[in-house]
C-alpha positions as CSV (number, residue, x, y, z in Angstrom):
1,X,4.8,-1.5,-3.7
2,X,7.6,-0.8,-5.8
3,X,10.9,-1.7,-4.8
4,X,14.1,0.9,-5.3
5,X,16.1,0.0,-8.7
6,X,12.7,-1.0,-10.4
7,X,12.8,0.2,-13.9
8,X,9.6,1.4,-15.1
9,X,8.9,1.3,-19.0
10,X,6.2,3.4,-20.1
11,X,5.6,3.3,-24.1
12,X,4.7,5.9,-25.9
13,X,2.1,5.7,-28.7
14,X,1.1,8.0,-31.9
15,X,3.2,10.6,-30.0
16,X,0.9,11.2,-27.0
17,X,2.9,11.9,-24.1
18,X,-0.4,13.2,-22.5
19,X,-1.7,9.3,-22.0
20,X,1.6,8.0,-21.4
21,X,2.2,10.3,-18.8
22,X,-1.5,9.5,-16.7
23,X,-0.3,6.1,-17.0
24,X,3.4,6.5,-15.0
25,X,1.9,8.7,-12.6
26,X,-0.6,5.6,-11.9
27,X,2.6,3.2,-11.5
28,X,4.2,5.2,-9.2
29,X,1.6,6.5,-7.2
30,X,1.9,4.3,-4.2
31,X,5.6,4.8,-4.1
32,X,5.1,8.6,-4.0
33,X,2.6,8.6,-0.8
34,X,4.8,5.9,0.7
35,X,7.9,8.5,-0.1
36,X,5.7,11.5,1.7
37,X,4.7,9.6,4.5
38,X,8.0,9.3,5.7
39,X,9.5,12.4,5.1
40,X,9.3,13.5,9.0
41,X,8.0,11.6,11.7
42,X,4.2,11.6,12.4
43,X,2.6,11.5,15.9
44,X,0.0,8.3,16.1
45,X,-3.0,11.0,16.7
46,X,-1.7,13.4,13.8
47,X,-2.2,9.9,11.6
48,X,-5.7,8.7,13.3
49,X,-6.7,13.2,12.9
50,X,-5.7,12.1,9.1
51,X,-7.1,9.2,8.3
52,X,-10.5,10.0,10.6
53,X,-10.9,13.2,7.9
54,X,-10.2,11.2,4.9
55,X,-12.8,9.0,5.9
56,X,-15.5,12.3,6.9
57,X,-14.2,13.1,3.3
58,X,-15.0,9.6,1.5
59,X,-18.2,9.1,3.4
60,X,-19.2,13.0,2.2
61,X,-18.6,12.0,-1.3
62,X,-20.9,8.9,-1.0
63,X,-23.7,10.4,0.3
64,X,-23.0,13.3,-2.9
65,X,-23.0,10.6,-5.1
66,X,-26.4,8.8,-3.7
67,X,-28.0,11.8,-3.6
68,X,-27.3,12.3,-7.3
69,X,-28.4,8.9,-8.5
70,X,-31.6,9.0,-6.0
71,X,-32.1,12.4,-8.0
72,X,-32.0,10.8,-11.4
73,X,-34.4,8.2,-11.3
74,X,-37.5,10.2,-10.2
């Protein structure tokens, strides 16, 4: 987790603010969903709601993902 007054360097290279930018937004993505998360107040079954369809999500993907690979080998 990043803590406030962190400075984060990011270099850019051969002028390609493109890759440089991918990587910041990889450095400071935990700090941004922390930052959201607390923006207002969140009722315990709102969060268990969330997290209960991120999972249905995840799981979703999985199976997508088996079905694709069981697909590839036959």
């Amino acid at each position: 987790m990043m803590r406030q007054g962190t400075d984060i360097k990011i270099v850019v290279r051969n002028k390609n603010v493109d890759s440089a930018l991918r990587i910041l937004k990889r450095k400071t993505k935990d700090a941004l969903i922390d930052l959201r998360s607390k923006e207002h107040y969140e009722k315990p079954s709102e969060k268990r709601h969330r997290m209960k369809q991120a999972a249905k999500i995840r799981e979703h993907k999985r199976q997508k993902d088996e079905n694709k690979t069981k697909r590839r080998r036959h």
